[in-house]
C-alpha positions as CSV (number, residue, x, y, z in Angstrom):
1,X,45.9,35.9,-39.5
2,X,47.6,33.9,-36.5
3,X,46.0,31.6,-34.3
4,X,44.8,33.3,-31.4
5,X,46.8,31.8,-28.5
6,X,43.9,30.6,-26.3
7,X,42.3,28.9,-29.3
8,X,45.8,27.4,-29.7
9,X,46.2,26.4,-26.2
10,X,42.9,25.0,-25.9
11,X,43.2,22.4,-29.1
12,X,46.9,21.4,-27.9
13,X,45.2,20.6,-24.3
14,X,42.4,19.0,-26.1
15,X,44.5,17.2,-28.5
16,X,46.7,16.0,-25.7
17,X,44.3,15.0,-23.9
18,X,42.3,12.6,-26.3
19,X,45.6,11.1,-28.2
20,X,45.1,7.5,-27.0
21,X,41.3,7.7,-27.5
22,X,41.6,9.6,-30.7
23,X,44.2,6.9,-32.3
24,X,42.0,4.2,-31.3
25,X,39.3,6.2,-33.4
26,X,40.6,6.6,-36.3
27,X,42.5,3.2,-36.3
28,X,38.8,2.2,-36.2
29,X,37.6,4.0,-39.1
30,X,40.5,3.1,-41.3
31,X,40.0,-0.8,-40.6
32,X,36.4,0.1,-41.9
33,X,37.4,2.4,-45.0
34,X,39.7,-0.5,-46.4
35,X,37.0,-2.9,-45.7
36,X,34.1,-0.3,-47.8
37,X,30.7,-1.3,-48.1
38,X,29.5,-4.8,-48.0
39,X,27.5,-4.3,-51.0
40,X,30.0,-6.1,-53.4
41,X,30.1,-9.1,-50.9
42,X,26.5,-9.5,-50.1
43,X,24.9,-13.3,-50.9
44,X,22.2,-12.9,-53.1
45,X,20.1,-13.6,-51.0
46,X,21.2,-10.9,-49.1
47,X,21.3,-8.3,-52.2
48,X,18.1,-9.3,-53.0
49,X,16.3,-8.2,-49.3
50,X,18.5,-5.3,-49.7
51,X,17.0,-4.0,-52.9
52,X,13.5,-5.9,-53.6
53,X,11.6,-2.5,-53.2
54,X,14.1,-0.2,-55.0
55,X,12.2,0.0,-58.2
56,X,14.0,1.7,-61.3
57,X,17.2,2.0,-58.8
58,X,17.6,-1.9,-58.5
59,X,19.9,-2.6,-61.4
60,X,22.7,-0.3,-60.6
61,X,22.3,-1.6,-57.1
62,X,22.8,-4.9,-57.8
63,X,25.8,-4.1,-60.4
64,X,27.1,-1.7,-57.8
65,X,28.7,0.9,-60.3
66,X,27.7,4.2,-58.6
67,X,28.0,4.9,-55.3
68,X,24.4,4.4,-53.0
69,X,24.1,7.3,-50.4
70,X,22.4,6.3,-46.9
71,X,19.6,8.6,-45.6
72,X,19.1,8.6,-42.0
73,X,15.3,10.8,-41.7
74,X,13.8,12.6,-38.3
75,X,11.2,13.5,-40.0
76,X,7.2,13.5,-38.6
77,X,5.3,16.2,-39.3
78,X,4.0,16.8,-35.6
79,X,7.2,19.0,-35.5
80,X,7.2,22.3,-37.6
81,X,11.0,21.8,-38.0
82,X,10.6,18.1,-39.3
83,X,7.7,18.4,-41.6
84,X,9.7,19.6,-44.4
85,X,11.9,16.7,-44.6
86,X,8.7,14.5,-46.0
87,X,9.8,14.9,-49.4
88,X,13.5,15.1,-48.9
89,X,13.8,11.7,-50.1
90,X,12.4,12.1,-53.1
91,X,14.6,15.1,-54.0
92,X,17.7,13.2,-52.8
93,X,16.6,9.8,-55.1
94,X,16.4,12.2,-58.0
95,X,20.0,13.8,-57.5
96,X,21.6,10.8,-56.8
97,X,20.2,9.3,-60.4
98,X,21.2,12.2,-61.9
99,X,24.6,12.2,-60.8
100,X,25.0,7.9,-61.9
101,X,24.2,6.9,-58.2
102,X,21.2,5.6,-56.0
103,X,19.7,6.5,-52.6
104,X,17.9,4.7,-50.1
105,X,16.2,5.5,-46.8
106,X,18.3,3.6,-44.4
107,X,16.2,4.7,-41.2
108,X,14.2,6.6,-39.6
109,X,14.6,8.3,-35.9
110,X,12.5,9.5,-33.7
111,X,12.3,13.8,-33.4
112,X,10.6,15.1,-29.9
113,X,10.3,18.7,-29.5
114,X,10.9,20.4,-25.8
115,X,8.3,22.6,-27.2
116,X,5.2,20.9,-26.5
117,X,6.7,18.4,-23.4
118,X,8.3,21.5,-21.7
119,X,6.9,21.6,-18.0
120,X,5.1,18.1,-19.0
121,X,6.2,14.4,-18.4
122,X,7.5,13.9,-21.8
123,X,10.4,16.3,-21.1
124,X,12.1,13.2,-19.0
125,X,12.7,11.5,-22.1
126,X,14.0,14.4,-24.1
127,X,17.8,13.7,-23.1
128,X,17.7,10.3,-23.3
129,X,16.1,10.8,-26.8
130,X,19.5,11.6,-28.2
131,X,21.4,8.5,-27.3
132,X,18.0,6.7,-29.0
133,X,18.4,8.8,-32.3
134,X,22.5,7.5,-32.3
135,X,21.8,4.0,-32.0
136,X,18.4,4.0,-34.1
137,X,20.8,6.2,-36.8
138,X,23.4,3.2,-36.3
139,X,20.7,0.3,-36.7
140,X,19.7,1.7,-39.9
141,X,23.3,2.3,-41.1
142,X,24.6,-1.3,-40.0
143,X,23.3,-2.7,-43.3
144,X,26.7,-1.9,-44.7
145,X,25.7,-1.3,-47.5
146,X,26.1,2.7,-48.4
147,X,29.3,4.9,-50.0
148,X,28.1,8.2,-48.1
149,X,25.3,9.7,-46.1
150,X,23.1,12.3,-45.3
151,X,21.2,13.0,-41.9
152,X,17.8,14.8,-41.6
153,X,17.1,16.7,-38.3
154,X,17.2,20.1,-37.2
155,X,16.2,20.2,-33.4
156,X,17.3,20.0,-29.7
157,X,18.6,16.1,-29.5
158,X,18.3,15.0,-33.1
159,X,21.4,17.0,-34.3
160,X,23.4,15.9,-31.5
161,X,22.4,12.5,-31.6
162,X,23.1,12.1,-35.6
163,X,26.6,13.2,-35.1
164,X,27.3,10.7,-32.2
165,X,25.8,8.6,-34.6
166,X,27.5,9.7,-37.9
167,X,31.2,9.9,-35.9
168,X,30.3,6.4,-35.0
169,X,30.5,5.1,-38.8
170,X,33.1,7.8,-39.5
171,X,34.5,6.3,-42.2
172,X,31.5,7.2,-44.3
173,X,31.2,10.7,-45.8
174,X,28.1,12.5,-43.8
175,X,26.4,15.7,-44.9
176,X,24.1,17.4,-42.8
177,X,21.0,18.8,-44.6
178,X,18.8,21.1,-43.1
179,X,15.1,22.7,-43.3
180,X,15.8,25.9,-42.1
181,X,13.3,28.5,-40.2
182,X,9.9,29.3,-40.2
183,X,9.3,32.7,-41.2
184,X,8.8,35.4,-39.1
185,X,6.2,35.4,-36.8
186,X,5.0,37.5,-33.7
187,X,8.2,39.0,-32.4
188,X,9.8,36.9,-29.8
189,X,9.9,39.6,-27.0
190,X,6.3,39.9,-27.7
191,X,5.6,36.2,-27.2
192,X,7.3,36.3,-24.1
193,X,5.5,39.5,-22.7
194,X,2.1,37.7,-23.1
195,X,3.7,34.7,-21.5
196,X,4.9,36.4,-18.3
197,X,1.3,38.3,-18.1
198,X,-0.4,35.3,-18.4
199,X,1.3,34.1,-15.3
200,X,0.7,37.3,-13.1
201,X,-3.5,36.7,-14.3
202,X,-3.1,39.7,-16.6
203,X,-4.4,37.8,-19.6
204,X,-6.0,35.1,-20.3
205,X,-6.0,31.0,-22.1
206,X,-7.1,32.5,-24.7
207,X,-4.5,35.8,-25.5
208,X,-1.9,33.2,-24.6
209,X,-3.1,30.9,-27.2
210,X,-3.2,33.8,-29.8
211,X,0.3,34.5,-29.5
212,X,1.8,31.3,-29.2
213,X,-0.4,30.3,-32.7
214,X,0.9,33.6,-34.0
215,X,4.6,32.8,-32.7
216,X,4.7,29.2,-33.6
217,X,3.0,29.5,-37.5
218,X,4.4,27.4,-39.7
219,X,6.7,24.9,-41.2
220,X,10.8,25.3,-40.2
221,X,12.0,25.7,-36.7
222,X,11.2,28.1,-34.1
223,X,12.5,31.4,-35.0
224,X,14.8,31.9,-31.6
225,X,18.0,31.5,-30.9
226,X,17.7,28.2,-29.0
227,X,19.0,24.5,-29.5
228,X,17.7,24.0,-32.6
229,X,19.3,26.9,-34.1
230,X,22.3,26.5,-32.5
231,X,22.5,23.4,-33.9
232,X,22.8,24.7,-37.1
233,X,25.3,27.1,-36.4
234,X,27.4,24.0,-35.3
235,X,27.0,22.3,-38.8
236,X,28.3,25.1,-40.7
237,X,31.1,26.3,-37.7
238,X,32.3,22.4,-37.9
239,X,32.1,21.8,-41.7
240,X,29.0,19.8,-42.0
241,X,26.8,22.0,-43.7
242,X,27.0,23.3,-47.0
243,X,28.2,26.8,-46.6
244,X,25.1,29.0,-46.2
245,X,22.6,26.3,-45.7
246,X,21.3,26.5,-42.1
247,X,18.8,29.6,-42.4
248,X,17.1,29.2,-45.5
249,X,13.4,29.3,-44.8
250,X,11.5,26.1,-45.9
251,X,9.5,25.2,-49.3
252,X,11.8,27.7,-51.4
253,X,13.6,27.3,-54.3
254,X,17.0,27.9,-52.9
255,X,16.0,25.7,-49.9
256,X,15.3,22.6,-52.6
257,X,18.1,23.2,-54.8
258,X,20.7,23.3,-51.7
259,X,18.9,19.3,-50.7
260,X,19.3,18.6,-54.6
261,X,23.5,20.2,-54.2
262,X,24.2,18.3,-51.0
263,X,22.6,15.0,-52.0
264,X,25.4,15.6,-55.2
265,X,27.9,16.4,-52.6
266,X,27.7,13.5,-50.4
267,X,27.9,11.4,-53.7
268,X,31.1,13.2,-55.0
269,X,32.9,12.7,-51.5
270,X,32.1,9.0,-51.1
271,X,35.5,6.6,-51.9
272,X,34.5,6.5,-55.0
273,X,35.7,9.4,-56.5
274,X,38.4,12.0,-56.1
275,X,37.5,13.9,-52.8
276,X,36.8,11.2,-50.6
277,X,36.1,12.8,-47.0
278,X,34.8,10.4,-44.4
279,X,33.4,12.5,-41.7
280,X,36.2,11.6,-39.1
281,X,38.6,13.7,-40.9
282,X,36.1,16.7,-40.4
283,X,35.4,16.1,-36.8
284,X,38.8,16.7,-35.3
285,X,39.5,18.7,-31.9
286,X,40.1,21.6,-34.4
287,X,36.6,21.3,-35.9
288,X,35.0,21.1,-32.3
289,X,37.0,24.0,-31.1
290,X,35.8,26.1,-34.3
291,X,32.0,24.8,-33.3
292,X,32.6,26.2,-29.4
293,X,33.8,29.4,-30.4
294,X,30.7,29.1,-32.7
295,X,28.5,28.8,-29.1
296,X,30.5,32.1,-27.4
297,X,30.7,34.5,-30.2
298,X,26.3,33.8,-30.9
299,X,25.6,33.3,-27.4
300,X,24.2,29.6,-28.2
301,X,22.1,27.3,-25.8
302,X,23.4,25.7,-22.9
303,X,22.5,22.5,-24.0
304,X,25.5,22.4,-26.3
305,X,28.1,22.3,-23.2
306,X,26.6,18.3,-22.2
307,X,26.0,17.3,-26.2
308,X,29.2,18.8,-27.7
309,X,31.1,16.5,-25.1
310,X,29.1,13.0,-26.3
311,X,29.6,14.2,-29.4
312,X,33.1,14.5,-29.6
313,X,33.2,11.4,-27.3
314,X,32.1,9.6,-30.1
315,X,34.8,10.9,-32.0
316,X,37.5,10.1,-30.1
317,X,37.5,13.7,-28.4
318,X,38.0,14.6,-24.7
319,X,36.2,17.8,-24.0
320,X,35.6,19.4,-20.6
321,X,33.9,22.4,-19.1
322,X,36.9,24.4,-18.6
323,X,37.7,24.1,-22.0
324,X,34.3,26.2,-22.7
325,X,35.1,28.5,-20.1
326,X,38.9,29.4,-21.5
327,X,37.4,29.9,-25.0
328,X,34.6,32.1,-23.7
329,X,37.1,34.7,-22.0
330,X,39.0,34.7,-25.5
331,X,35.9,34.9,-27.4
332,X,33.4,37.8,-28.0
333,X,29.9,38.2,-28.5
334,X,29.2,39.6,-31.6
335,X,25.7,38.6,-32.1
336,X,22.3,39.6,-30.4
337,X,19.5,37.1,-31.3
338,X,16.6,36.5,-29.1
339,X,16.9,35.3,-26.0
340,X,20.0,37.6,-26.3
341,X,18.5,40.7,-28.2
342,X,15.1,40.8,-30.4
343,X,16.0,39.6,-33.7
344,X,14.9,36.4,-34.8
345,X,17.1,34.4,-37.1
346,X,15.6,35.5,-40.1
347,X,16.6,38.5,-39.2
348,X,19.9,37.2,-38.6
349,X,20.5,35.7,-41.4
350,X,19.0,38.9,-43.6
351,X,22.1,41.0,-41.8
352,X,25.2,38.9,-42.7
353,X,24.4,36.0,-40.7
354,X,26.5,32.8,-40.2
355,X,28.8,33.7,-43.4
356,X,29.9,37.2,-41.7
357,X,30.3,36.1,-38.3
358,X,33.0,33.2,-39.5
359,X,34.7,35.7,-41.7
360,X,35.0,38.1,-38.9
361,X,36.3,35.1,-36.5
362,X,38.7,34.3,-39.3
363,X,40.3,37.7,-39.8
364,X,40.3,37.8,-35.9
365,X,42.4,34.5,-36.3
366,X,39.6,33.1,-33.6
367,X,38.9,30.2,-35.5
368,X,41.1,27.2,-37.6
369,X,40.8,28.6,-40.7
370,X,42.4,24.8,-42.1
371,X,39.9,22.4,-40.9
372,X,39.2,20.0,-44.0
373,X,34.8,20.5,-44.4
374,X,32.3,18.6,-46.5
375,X,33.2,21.1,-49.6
376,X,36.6,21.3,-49.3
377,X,39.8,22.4,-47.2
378,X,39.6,25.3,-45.1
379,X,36.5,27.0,-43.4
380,X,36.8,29.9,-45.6
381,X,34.2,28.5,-47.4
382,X,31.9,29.0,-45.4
383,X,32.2,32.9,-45.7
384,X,30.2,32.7,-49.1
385,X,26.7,33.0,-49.0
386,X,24.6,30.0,-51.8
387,X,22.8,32.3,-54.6
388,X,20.3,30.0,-57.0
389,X,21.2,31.0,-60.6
390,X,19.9,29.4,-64.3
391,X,18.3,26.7,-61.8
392,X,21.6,25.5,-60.0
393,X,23.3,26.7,-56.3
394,X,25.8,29.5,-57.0
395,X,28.3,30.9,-54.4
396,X,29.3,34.4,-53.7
397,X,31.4,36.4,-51.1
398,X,29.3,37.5,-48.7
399,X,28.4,40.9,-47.8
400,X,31.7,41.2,-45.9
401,X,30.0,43.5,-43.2
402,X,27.1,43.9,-40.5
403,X,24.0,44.7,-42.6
404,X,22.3,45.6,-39.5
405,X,24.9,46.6,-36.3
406,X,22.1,45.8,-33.2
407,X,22.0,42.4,-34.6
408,X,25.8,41.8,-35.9
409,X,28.9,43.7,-34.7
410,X,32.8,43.3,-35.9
411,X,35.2,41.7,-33.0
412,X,37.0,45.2,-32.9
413,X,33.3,46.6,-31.5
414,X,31.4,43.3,-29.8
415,X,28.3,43.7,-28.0
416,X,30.7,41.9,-24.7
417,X,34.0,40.9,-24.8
418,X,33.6,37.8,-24.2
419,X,31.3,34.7,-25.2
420,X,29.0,34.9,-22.1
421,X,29.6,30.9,-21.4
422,X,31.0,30.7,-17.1
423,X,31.7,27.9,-15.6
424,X,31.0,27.7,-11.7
425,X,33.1,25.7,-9.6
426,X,32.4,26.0,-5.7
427,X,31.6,24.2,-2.6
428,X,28.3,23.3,-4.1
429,X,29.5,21.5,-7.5
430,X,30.3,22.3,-11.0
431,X,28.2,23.9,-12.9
432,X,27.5,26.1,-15.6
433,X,25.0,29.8,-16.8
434,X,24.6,31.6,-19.9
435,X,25.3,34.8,-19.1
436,X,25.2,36.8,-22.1
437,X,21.4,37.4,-21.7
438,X,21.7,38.3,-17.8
439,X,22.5,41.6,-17.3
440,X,25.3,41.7,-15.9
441,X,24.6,43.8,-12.5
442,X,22.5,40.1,-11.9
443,X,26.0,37.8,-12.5
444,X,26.7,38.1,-8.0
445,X,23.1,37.0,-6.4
446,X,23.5,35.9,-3.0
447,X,20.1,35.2,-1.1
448,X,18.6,32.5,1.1
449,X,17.9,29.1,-0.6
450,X,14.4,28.1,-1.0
451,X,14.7,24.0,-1.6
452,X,12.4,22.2,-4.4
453,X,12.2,18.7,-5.8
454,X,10.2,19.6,-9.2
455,X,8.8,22.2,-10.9
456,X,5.3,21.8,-10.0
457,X,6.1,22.8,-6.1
458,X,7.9,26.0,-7.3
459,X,4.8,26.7,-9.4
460,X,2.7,26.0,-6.0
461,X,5.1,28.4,-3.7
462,X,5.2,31.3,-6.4
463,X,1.5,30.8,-6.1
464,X,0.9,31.3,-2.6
465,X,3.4,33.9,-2.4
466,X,6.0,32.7,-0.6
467,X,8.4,33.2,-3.1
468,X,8.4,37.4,-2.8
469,X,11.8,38.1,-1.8
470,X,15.6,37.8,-2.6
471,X,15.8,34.1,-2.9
472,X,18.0,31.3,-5.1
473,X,15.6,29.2,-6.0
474,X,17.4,25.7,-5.9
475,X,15.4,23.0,-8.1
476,X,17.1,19.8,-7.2
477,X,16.5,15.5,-8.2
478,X,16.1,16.7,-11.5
479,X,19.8,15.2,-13.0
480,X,20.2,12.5,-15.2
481,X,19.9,9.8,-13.1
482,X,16.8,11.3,-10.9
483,X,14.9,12.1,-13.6
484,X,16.6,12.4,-17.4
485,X,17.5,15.7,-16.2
486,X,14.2,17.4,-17.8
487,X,14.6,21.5,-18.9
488,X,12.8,23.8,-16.3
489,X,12.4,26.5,-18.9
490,X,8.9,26.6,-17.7
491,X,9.9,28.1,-14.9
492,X,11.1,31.1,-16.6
493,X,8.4,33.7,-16.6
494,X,7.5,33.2,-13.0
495,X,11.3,34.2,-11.8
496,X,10.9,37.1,-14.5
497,X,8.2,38.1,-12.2
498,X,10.3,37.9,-8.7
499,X,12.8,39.8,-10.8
500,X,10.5,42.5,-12.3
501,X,9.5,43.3,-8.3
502,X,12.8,44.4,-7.7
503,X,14.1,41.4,-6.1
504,X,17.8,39.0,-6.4
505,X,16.5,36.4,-7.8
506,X,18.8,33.1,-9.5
507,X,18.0,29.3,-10.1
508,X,20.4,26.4,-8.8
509,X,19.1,23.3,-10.4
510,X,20.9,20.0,-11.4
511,X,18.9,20.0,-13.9
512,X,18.9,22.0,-17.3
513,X,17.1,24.9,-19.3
514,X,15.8,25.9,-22.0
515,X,18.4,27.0,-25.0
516,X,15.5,29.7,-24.9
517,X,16.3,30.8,-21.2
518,X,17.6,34.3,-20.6
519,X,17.3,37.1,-18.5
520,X,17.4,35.3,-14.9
521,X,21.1,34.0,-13.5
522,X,20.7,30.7,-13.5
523,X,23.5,27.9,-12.6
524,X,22.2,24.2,-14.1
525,X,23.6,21.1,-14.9
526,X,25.0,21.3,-11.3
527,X,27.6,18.3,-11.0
528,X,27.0,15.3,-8.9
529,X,23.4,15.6,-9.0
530,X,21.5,15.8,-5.8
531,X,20.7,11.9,-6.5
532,X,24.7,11.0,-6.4
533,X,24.9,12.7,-3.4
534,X,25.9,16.4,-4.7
535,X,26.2,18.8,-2.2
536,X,23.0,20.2,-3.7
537,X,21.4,17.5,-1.4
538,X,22.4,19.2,1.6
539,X,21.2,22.3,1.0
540,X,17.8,23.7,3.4
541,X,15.6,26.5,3.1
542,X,17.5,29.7,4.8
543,X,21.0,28.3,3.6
544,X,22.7,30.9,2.2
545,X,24.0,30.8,-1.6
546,X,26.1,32.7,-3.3
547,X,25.8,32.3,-7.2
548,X,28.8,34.4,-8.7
549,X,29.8,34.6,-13.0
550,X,31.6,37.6,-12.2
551,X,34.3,35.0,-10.4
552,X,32.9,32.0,-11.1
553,X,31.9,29.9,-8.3
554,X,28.9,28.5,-6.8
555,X,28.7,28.3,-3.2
556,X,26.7,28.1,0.2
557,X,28.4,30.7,2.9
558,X,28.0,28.3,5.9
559,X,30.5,25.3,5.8
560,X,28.6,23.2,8.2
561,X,25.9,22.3,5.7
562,X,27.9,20.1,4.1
563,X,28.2,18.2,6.6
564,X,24.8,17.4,7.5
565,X,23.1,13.9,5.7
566,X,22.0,14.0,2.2
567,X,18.8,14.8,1.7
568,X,16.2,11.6,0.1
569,X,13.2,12.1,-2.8
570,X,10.4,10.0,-3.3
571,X,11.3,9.9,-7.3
572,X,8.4,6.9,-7.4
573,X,6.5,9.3,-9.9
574,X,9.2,9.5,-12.2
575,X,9.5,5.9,-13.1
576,X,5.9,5.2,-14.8
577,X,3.8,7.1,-17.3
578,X,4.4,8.6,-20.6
579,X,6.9,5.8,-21.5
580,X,9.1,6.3,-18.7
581,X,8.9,2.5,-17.5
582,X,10.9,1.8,-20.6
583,X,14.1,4.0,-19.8
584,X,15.0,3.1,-16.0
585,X,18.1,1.5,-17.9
586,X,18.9,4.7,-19.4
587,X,18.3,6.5,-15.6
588,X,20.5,3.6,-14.4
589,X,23.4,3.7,-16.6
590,X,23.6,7.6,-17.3
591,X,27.1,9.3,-16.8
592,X,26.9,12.9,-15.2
593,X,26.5,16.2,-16.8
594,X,30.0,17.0,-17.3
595,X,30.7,14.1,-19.6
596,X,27.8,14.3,-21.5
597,X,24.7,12.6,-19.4
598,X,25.3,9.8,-22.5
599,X,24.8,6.0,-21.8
600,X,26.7,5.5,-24.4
């Protein structure tokens, strides 16, 4: 099938764009392939620190004769999603001996989950987090002394975080292994029902806490179709995954034999053998354009339009907003997964899942059907679906169709013909909302601005009523630099409220939300932040705002505010408590939102 011509456009522009950057990058990673591991050239002395604690492994080590693979681990097992990974090593070890070569734990990082800091302190550290997980990946990895690797981590800023880090060291092959999702619990919709009647006093502590407990249950990631899930998607869309891999539910026997496969796979493309792929070959603009269409055509979290562009940054890729926005008209939504429809991503999975959707986008010609991947050239092998056979990872076409057509449709039939990503450009800043959960008589909201500087005082005004009418609801000092740009997902159920009443309700925030969000228009990671002196810091209660996805722009009606002084925050509290004394550098040094909020 032809290239689509937006897809086409898009990569040239891309492509053009980050040429001088791009050559650079790879200029680097050749210098570094030639040089190959240090492991040959250690001292003794250093060989011996190296592999004093490496047991029945230490001879072929020393000898160097088969490759050594690198694992970089997230895992605690405080987070559902990262408790699975405890015996990963292990499993890894095993197929690496089996296969003549040796693995060693190069490094941990740390794994936070927006679950439990949402709406708490914590949350101010949860961007910053994934700049921390790149260079703790990178600390672990500057031993020099590994053929290949593999990276552990599922969730919100871990996945981002160990591709920055992974693109960094790109001359090393890097396979992405996953843990996959809990099973089913109480249905997401449900969940969220409890949720918003526990904020109108409906319900109380204690029905809340049975359904979260009955929502949240076990090992393997939430069960929505938020970050950490679309994270997953983006590892088999760019060729990081093995084909299949993302969505196989924890502690089964296909989920250990596809560790055991890609352990064996990140050995068999080191430089040592025949199929040597270092991951800078797979992350190429085509490879991040296959992973944004991936975002449209599932509806993904917003969080992916700031990490996508650090982590093609760290790639030598220039990406931009509009570059989201142009694939999103060419691209349609052809999946509904909660926050966008009531299937979970078992569900998902169970109806054709990631290996239909890319073989739809394929025959479509909506995605580069030649990007090189971990198993091979071309993405069409990621339309097969991993079967466990005798013992060992099979792979078979896929279903080839929709097993279920309210959770999957063909592109001739999409549930919107387009990826529900819209940039808004307007007197107020740049900004983007996810508007394929928004029904779209809510994309135009224009009401009077009611002006906060955190969460807490919107939770206070919703309170004492005075929130009862058509209003945007503008949440500003809450962008990288004011406050590590914290999600305001908690604020969620109390606009479903103002919403259920029959008003126009919409958020305006600098700020971001949750890869859960849905239902209510909201514009976020508005561009300079209130703190840089955005035009968000103008803004006063009564202003009128105009917040438009059917044209795009974001906008106050009267001119004259913007020329009145910018508005100042006491942002004292944001500097001490819960370890936020240690990141003022990070607050400091932090680019905007559209260029990544990295510090790196």
């Amino acid at each position: 099938m032809q290239l689509n011509d937006t897809i086409k456009r898009v990569t040239d522009r891309i492509t053009s764009r980050s040429e001088t950057l791009r050559s650079d990058y790879m200029l680097r990673c050749e210098r570094a392939a030639k040089q190959g591991p240090n492991r040959a050239h250690l001292t003794c002395g250093n060989q011996a620190h190296a592999f004093a604690a490496s047991g029945k492994d230490q001879d072929a080590l020393v000898t160097g004769i088969g490759g050594n693979l690198g694992i970089i681990t997230a895992y605690n097992d405080l987070l559902s999603a990262h408790q699975p990974f405890e015996h990963y090593p292990d499993l890894i070890r095993k197929a690496a001996r089996a296969t003549g070569g040796t693995a060693q734990v190069a490094g941990g990082v740390p794994a936070m989950c927006d679950g439990v800091t949402q709406g708490q302190a914590g949350m101010e550290l949860s961007l910053f987090s994934r700049d921390i997980i790149a260079m703790s990946a990178g600390i672990g990895l500057s031993h020099n002394v590994f053929d290949s690797s593999v990276y552990l981590g599922v969730c919100d800023k871990i996945v981002p975080g160990l591709v920055i880090a992974a693109a960094t060291f790109g001359h090393l092959p890097a396979v992405f292994l996953p843990a996959g999702p809990m099973t089913s619990g109480l249905p997401n919709d449900e969940k969220a029902r409890v949720r918003q009647e526990f904020a109108e006093g409906k319900v109380d502590r204690a029905a809340l806490m049975a359904a979260e407990i009955a929502s949240y249950h076990g090992p393997g990631t939430c069960t929505f179709y938020g970050t950490a899930n679309t994270n997953q998607m983006l590892m088999e869309f760019m060729g990081l995954h093995l084909p299949g891999a993302s969505f196989v539910n924890p502690n089964t026997p296909l989920r250990e034999a596809l560790t055991i496969e890609g352990a064996k796979r990140a050995l068999a493309i080191s430089a040592l053998g025949n199929e040597y792929t270092p991951v800078c070959e797979v992350l190429d603009a085509r490879a991040f354009v296959n992973g944004i269409v991936g975002l449209n055509a599932t509806g993904g979290s917003t969080n992916l339009l700031i990490h996508l562009l650090a982590m093609a940054k760290s790639a030598g890729i220039i990406l931009d907003w509009q570059d989201f926005a142009d694939l999103s008209d060419a691209v349609p939504l052809i999946a509904r997964v909660y926050p966008n429809g009531l299937a979970d991503i078992n569900h998902f999975h169970a109806a054709g899942g990631l290996g239909y959707m890319i073989g739809e986008l394929l025959g479509a010609g909506l995605l580069h059907a030649d990007t090189k991947t971990i198993v091979g050239q071309g993405l069409e092998h990621y339309t097969r679906e991993p079967k466990l056979k005798d013992g060992e990872v099979v792979w078979e076409a896929g279903a080839g169709k929709s097993l279920n057509d309210k959770i999957l449709k063909p592109v001739s039939d999409p549930f919107q013909s387009n990826g529900g990503m819209k940039r808004l450009m307007g007197n107020l800043g740049n900004g983007v909302m996810k508007t394929s959960a928004v029904d779209q008589s809510r994309w135009l909201i224009e009401a009077p601005a009611k002006v906060f500087h955190s969460q807490a005082a919107v939770k206070a005004a919703f309170k004492a009523g005075e929130l009862n009418q058509d209003v945007v609801v503008v949440v500003r000092f809450q962008g990288p630099k004011a406050n590590g740009m914290p999600e305001l997902h908690s604020l969620t159920p109390l606009l479903g409220i103002l919403q259920g009443k029959g008003f126009q309700v919409a958020l305006v925030t600098d700020g971001r939300m949750s890869g859960a969000s849905g239902k209510v228009p909201s514009a976020i990671h508005v561009s300079p932040e209130a703190l840089d002196g955005g035009p968000l810091a103008r803004l006063a209660d009564g202003d009128i705002v105009r917040v438009d996805a059917v044209n795009g722009t974001l906008d106050v009606l009267d001119l004259a505010v913007l020329e009145r002084p910018v508005a100042q925050a006491d942002l004292s509290g944001n500097n001490v408590g819960t370890g936020r004394e240690m990141f003022e550098v990070f607050r400091r040094f932090v680019g905007p939102a559209d260029t990544g909020a990295s510090v790196l």
